[in-house]
VOBA-1610 file (N, C-alpha, C; in pm, whole numbers, padded with zeros to 5 digits, always signed):
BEGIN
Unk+01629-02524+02119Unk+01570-02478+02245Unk+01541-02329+02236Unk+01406-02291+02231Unk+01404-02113+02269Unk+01461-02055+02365Unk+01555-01996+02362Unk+01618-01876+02432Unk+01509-01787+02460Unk+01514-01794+02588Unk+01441-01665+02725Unk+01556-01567+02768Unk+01506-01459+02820Unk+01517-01332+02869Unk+01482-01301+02972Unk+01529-01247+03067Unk+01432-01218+03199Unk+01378-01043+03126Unk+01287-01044+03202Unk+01155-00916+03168Unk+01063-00913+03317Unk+00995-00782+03284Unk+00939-00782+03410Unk+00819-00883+03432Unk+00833-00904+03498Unk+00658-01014+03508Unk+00709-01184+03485Unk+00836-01175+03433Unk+00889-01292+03442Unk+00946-01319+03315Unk+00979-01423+03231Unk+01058-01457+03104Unk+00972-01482+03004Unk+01027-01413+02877Unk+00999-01417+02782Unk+01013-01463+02671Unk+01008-01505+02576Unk+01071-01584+02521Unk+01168-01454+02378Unk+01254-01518+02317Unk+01352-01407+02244Unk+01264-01345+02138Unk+01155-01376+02075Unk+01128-01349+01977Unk+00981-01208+02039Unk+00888-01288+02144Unk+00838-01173+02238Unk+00914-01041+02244Unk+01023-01067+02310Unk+01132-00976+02327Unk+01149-00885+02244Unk+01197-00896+02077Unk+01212-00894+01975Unk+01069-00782+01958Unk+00927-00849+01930Unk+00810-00785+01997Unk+00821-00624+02024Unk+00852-00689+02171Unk+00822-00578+02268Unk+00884-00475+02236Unk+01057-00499+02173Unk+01159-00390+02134Unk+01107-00291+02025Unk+01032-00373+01924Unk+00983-00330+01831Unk+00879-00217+01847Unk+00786-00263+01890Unk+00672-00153+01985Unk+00762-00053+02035Unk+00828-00040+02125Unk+00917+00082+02144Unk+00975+00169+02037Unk+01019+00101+01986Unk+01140+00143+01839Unk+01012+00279+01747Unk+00886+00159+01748Unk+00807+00247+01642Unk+00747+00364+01706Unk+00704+00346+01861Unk+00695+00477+01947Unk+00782+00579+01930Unk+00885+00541+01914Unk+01005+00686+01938Unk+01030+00674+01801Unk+01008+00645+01707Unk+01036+00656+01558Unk+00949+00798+01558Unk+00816+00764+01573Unk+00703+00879+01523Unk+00642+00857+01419Unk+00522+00810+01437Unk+00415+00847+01316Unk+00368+00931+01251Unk+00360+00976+01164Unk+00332+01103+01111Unk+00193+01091+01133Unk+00115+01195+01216Unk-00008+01208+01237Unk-00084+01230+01149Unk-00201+01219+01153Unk-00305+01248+00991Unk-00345+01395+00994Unk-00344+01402+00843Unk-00353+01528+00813Unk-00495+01633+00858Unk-00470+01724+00869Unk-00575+01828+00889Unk-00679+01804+00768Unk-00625+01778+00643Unk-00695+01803+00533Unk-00796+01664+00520Unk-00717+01559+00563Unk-00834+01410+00593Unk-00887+01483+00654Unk-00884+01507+00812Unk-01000+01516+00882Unk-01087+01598+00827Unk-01041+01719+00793Unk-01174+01804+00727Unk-01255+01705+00627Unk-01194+01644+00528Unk-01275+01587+00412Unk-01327+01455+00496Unk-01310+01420+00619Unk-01381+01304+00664Unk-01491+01349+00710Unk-01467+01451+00776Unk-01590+01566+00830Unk-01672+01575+00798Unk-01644+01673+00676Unk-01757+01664+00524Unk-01820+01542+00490Unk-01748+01443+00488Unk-01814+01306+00402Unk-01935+01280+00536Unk-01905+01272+00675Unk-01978+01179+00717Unk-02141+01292+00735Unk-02159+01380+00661Unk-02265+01457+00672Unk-02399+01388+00570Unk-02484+01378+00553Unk-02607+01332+00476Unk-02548+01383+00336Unk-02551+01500+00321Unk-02550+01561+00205Unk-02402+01674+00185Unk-02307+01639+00195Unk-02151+01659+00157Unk-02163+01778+00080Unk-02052+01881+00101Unk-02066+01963+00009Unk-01969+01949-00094Unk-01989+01946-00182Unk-01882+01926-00256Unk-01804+02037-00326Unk-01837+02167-00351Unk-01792+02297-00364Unk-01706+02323-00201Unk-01699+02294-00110Unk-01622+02302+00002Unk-01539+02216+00035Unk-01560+02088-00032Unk-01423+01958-00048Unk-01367+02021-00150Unk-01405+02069-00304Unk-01307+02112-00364Unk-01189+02234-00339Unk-01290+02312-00229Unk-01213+02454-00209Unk-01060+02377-00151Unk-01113+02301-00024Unk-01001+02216+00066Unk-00908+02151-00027Unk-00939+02069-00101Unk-00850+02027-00194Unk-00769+02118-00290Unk-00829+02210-00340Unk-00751+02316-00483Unk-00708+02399-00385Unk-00710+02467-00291Unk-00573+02569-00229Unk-00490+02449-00197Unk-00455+02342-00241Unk-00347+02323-00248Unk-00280+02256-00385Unk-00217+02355-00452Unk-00217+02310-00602Unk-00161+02163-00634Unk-00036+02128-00568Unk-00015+01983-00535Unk-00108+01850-00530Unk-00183+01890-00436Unk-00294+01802-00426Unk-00406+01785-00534Unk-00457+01925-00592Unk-00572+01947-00695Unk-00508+01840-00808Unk-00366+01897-00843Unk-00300+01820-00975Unk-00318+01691-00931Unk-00281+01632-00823Unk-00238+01462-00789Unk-00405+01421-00829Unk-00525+01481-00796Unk-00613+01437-00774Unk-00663+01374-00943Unk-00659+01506-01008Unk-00695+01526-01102Unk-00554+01435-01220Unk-00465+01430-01245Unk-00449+01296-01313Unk-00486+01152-01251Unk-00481+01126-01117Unk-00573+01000-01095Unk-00670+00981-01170Unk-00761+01076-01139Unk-00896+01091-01260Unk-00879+01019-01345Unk-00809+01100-01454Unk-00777+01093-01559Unk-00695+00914-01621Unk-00675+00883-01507Unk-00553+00775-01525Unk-00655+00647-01578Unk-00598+00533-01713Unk-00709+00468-01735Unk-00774+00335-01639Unk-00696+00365-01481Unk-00761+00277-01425Unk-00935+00340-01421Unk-00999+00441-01428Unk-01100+00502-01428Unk-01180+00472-01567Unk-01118+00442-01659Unk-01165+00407-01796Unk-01276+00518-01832Unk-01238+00682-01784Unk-01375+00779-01849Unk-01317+00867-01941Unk-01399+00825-02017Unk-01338+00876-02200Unk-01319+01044-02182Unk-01343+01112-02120Unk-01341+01265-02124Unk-01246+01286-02016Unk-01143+01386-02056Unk-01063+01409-01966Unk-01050+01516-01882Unk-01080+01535-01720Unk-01142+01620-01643Unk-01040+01747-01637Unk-01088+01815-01610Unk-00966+01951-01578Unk-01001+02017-01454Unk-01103+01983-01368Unk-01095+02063-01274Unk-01114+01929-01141Unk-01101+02003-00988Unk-01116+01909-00872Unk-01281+01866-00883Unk-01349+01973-00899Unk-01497+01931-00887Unk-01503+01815-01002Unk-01486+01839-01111Unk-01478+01688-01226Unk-01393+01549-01145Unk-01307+01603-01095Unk-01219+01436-01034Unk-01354+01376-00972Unk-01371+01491-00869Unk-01444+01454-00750Unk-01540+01350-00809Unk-01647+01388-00871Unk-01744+01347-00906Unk-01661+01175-01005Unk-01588+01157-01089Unk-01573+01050-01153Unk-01493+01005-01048Unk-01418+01018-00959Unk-01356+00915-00818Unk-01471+00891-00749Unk-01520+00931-00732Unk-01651+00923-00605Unk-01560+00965-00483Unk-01655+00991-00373Unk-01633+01067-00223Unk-01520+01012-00157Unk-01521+00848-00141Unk-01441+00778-00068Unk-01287+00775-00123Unk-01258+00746-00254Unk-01207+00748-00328Unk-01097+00898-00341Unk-01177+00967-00292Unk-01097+01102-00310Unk-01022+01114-00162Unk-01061+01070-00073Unk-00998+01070+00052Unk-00884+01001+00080Unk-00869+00875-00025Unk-00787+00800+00032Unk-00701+00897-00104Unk-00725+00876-00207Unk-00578+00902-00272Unk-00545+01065-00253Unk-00603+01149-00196Unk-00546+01267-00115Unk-00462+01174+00008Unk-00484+01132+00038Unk-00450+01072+00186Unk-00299+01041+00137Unk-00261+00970+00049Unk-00166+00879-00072Unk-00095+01046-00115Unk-00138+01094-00164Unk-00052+01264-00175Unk-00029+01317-00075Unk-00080+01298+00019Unk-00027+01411+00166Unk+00135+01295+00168Unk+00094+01159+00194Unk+00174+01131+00272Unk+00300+01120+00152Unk+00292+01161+00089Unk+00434+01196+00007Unk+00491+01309+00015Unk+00425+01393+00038Unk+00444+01521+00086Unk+00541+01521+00218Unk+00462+01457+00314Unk+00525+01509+00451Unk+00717+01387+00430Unk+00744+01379+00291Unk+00857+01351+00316Unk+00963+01370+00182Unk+00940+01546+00216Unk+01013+01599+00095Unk+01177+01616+00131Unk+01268+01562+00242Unk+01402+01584+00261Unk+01494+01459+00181Unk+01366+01352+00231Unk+01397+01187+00187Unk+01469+01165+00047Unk+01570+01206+00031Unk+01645+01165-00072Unk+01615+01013-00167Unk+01661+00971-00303Unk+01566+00835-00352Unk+01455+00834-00385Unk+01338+00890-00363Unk+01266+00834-00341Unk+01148+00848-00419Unk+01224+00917-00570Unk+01106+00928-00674Unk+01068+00823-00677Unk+01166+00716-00780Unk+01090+00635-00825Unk+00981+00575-00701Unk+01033+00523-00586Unk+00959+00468-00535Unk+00798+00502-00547Unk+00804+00680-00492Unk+00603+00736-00479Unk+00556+00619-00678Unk+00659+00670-00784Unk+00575+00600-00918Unk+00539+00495-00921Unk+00651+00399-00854Unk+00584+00273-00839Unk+00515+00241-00742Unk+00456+00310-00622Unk+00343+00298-00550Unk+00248+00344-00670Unk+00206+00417-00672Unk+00123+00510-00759Unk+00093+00430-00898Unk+00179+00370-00937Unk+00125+00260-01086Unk+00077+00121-01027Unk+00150+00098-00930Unk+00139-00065-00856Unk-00013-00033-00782Unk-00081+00074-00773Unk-00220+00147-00670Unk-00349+00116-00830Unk-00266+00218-00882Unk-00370+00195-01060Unk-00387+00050-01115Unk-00246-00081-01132Unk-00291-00086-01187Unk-00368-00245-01067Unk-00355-00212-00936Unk-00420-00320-00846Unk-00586-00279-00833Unk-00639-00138-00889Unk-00772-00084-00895Unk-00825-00197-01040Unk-00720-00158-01169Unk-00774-00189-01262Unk-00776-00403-01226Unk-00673-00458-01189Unk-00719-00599-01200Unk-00799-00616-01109Unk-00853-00571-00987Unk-00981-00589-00922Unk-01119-00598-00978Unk-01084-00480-01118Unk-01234-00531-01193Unk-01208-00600-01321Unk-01093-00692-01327Unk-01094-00781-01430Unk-01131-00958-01313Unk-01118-00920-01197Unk-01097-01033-01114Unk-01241-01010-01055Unk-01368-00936-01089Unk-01465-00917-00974Unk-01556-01067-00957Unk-01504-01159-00998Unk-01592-01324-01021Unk-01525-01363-00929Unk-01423-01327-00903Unk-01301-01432-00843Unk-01264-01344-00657Unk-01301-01241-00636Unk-01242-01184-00564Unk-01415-01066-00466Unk-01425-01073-00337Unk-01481-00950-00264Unk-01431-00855-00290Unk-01280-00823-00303Unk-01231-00680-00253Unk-01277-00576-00352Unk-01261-00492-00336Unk-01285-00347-00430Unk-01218-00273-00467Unk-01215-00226-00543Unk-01158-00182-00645Unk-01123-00038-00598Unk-01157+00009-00491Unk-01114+00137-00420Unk-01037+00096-00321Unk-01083-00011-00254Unk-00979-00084-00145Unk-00843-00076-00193Unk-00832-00211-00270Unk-00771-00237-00322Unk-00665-00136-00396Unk-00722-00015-00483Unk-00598+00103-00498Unk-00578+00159-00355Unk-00648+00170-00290Unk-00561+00239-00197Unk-00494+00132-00056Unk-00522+00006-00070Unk-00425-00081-00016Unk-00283-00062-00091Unk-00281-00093-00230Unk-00166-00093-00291Unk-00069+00076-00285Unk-00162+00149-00258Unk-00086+00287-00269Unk+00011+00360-00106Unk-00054+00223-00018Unk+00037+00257+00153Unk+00081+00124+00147Unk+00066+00049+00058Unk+00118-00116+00092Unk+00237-00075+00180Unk+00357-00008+00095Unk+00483+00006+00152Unk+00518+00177+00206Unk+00379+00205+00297Unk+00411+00322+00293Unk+00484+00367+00454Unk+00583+00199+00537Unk+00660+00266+00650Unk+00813+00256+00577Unk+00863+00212+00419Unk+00965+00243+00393Unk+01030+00410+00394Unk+00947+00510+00388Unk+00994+00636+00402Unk+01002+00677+00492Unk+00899+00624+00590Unk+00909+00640+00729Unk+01070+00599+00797Unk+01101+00511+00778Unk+01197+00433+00800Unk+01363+00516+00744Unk+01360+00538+00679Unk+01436+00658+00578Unk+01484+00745+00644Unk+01427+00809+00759Unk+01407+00915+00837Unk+01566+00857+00970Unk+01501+00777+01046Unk+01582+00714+01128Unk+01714+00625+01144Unk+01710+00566+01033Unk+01792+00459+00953Unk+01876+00506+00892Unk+01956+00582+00855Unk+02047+00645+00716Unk+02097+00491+00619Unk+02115+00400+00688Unk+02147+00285+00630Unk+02053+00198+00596Unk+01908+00240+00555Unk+01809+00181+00530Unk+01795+00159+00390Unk+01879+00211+00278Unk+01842+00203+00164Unk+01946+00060+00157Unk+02070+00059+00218Unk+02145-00103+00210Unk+02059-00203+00219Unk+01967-00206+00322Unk+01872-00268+00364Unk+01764-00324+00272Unk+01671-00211+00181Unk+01625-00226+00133Unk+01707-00313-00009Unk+01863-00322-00055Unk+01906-00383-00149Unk+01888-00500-00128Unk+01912-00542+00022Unk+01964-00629+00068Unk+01828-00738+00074Unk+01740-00691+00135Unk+01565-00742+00156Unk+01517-00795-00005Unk+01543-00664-00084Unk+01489-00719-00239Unk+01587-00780-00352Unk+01671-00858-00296Unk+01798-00940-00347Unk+01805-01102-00271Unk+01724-01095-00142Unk+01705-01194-00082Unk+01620-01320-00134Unk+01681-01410-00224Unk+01557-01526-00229Unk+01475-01627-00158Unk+01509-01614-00048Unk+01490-01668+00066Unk+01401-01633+00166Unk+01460-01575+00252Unk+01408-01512+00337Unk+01273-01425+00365Unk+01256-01404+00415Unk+01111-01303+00371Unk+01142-01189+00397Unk+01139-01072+00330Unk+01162-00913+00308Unk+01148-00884+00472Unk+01092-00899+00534Unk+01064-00837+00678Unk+01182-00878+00748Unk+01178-01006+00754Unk+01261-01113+00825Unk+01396-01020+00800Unk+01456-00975+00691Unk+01568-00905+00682Unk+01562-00838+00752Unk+01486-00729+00682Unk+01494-00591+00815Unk+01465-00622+00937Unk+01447-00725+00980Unk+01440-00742+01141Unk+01572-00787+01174Unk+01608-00845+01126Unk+01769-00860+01160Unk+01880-00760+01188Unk+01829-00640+01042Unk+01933-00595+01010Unk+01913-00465+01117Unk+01763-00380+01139Unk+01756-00287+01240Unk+01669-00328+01330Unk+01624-00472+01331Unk+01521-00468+01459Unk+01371-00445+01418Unk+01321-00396+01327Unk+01229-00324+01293Unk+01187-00344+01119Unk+01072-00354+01060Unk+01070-00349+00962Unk+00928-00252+00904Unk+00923-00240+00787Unk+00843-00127+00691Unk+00704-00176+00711Unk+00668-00302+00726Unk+00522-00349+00698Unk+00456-00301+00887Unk+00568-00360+00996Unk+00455-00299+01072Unk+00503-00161+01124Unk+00558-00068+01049Unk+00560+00085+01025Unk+00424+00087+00994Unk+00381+00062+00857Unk+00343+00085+00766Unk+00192+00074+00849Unk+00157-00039+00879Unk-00006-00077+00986Unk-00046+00036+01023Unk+00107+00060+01123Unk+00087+00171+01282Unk+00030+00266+01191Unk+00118+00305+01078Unk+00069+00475+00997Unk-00095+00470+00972Unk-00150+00338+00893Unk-00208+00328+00875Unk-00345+00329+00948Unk-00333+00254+01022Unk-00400+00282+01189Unk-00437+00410+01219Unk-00306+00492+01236Unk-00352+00637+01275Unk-00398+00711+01175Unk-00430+00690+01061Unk-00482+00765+00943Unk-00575+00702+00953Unk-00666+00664+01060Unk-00822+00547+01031Unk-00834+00472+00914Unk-00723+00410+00826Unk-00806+00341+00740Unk-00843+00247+00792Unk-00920+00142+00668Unk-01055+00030+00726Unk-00940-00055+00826Unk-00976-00159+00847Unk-00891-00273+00912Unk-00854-00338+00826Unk-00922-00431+00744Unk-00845-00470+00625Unk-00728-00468+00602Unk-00720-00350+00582Unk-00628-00323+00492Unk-00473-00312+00595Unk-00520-00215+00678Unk-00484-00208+00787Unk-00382-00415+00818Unk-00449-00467+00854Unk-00370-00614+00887Unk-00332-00671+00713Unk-00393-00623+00663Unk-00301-00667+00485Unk-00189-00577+00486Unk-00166-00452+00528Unk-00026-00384+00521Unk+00096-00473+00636Unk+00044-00524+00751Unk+00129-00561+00839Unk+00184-00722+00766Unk+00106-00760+00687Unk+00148-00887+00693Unk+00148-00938+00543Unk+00229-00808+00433Unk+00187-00852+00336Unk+00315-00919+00275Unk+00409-00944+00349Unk+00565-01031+00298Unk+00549-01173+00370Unk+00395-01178+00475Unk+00416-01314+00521Unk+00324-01373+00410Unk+00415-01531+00360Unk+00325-01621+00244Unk+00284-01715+00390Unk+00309-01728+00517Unk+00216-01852+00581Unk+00115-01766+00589Unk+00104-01665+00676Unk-00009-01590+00686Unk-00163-01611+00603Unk-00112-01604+00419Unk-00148-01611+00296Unk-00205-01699+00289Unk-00146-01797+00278Unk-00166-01949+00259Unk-00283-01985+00361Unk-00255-01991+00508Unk-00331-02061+00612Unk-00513-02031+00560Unk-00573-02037+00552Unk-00671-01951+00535Unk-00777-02000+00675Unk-00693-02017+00787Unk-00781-02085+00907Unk-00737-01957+01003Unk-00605-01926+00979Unk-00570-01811+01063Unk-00651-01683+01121Unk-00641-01658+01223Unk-00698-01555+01251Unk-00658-01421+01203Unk-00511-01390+01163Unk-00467-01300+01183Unk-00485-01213+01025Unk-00585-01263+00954Unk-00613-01210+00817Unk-00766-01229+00788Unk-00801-01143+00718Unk-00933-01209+00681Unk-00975-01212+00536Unk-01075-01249+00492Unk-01048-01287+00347Unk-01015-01190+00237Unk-01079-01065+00283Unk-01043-00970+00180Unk-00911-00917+00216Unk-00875-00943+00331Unk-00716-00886+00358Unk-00619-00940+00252Unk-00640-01129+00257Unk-00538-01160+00206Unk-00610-01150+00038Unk-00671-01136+00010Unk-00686-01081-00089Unk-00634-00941-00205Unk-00647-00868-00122Unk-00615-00755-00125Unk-00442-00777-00155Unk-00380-00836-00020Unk-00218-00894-00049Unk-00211-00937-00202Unk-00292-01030-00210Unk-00248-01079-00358Unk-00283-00988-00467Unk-00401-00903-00476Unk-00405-00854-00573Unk-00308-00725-00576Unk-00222-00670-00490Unk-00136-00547-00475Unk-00038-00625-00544Unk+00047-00786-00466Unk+00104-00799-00537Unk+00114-00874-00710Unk+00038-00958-00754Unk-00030-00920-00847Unk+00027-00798-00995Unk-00041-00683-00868Unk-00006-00612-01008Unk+00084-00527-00996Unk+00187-00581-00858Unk+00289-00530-00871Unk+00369-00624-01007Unk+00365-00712-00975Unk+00419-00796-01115Unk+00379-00774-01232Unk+00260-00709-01280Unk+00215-00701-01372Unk+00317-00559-01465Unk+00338-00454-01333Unk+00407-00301-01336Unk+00509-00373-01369Unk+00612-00439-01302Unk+00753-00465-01330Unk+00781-00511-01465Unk+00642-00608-01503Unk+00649-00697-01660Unk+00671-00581-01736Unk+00554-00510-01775Unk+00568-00397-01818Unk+00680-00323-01909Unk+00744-00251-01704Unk+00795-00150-01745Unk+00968-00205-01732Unk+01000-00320-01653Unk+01098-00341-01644Unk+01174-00343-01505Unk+01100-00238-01441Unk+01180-00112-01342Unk+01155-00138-01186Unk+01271-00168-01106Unk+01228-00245-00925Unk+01199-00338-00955Unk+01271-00437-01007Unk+01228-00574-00977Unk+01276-00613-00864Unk+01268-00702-00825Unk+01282-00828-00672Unk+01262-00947-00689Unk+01252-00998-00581Unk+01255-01164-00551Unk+01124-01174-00528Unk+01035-01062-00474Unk+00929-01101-00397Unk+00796-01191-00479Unk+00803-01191-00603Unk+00686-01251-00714Unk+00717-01401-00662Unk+00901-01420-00714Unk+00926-01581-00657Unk+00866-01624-00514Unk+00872-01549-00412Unk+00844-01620-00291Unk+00668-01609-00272Unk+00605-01478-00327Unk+00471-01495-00288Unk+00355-01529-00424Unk+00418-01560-00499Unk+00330-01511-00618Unk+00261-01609-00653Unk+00305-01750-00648Unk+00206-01884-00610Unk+00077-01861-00546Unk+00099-01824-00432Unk+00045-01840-00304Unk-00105-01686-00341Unk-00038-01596-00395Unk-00151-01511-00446Unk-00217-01536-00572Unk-00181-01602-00664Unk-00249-01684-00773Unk-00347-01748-00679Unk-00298-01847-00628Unk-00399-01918-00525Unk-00470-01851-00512Unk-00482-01732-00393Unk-00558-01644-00321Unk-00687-01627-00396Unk-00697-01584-00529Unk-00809-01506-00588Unk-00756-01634-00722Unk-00769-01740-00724Unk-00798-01881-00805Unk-00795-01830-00951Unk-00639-01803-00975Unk-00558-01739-01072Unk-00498-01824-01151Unk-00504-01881-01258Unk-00408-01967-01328Unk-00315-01883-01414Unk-00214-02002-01420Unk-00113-01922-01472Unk-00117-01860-01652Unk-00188-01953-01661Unk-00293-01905-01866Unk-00350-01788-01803Unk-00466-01773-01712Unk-00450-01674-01702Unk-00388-01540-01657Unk-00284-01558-01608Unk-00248-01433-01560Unk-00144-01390-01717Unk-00115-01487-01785Unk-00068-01442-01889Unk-00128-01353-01981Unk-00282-01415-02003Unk-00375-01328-02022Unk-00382-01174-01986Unk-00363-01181-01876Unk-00450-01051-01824Unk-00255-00934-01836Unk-00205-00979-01853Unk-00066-00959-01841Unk-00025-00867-02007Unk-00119-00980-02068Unk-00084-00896-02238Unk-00208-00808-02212Unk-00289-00813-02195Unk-00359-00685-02195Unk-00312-00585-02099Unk-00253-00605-02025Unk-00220-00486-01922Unk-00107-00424-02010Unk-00025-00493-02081Unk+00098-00444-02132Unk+00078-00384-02297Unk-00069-00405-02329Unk-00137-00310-02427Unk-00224-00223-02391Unk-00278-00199-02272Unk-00353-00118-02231Unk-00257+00055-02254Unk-00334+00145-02230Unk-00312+00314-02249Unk-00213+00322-02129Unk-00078+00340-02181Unk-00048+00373-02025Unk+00026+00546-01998Unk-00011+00619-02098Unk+00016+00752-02106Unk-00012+00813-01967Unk-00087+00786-01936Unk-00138+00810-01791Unk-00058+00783-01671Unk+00004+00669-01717Unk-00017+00578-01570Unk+00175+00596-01546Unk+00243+00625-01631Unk+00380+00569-01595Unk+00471+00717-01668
//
């Protein structure tokens, strides 16, 4: 029997409830607002003719950012044989859009330099971003999404776990606890354990940093496999769940690799994203030895 609540306007049911608490929780959490430096470079972009000597100025006074930009470049999800040394060179081999989001992906590591932990994590965003760019164009028969999407879906996939960090001191238990779970679904934990979980952090951030929508409802719902699966649902659309599968994907592909953050999460969703973008398992073995011979001087 569902358990109700009284609420104003009348009863609710527990999981509404649950809801509604949540919405609060992430209000008084705080979003980190978007940066000054997006808006300027969104500014710039939406003009006819962009300057690009004035996106680089914005970008290189801040040496942090120039460097982040400029090994992306360089990194062989880009596959360009010459290796750039300045912002104006990134610029031009990322293209316009491209440079916004993975500045966007460096700010927001930035605004959380107290956060103890949390190297590895930005690397494995940051390799799991490269190498979900690079299987987008081994998958372009099989898949809409893009290959810019797509890195920069994978590079905020999990970007309300730091958020979360902030409020929580007991959030890293959490996080053992979520990626040790074979069962359950990663969210489903953290809703138990604080009420609240990283994926719809992660939307809200996302949201307020304007990215597309997409991606946007692929960050909120990328630990649900019904979601995945249904493909009648409203609450995804095709390149969303797409996008889900190819982040995770090559998050599996990073872990094969390198070894490093593994989880449960391949077991519970990784069927279901094979499915997604009509993946066999010959091939993903395939694409698996080449990823694990590919250049990764760059990337890790």
């Amino acid at each position: 029997m569902t358990e109700t609540v009284a609420a104003a306007g009348g009863n609710i049911s527990a999981q509404e409830n649950v809801d509604f608490r949540m919405r609060i929780e992430i209000k008084d959490i705080g979003i980190p607002p978007r940066p000054a430096i997006l808006i300027d470079i969104d500014h710039e972009m939406a003009k006819e003719e962009p300057d690009f000597r004035l996106m680089a100025k914005l970008i290189g006074s801040d040496v942090a950012l120039a460097a982040g930009l400029i090994k992306t470049a360089n990194s062989t999800f880009f596959g360009f044989g010459k290796k750039v040394r300045t912002v104006q060179e990134a610029m031009l081999v990322i293209g316009l859009k491209l440079v916004s989001r993975t500045i966007a992906g460096l700010v927001l590591q930035k605004l959380f330099p107290y956060v103890p932990s949390l190297e590895r994590f930005w690397d494995a965003s940051a390799n799991t971003a490269k190498a979900a760019g690079w299987l987008t164009q081994r998958l372009k028969h099989k898949s809409e999404a893009r290959s810019c999407d797509a890195y920069t879906f994978a590079l905020f996939r999990d970007c309300g776990i730091p958020v979360l960090m902030i409020p929580f001191p007991e959030y890293l238990t959490v996080l053992q606890q979520a990626n040790s779970d074979k069962e359950q679904r990663f969210t489903a934990v953290e809703d138990q354990l604080i009420s609240i979980n990283h994926a719809a952090i992660g939307a809200e951030l996302a949201e307020n940093w304007l990215l597309p929508a997409d991606i946007c409802s692929g960050i909120r719902h990328h630990h649900d496999v019904k979601a995945l699966c249904d493909i009648d649902t409203a609450e995804l659309s095709t390149t969303s769940r797409q996008l889900i599968a190819i982040a995770q994907i090559a998050e599996y592909l990073v872990q094969q690799k390198t070894g490093l953050n593994l989880t449960c999460e391949w077991e519970k969703l990784g069927e279901a994203c094979l499915n997604v973008v009509q993946l066999s398992s010959d091939e993903l073995a395939e694409i698996l030895e080449d990823y694990r011979s590919s250049d990764s001087d760059d990337e890790f």
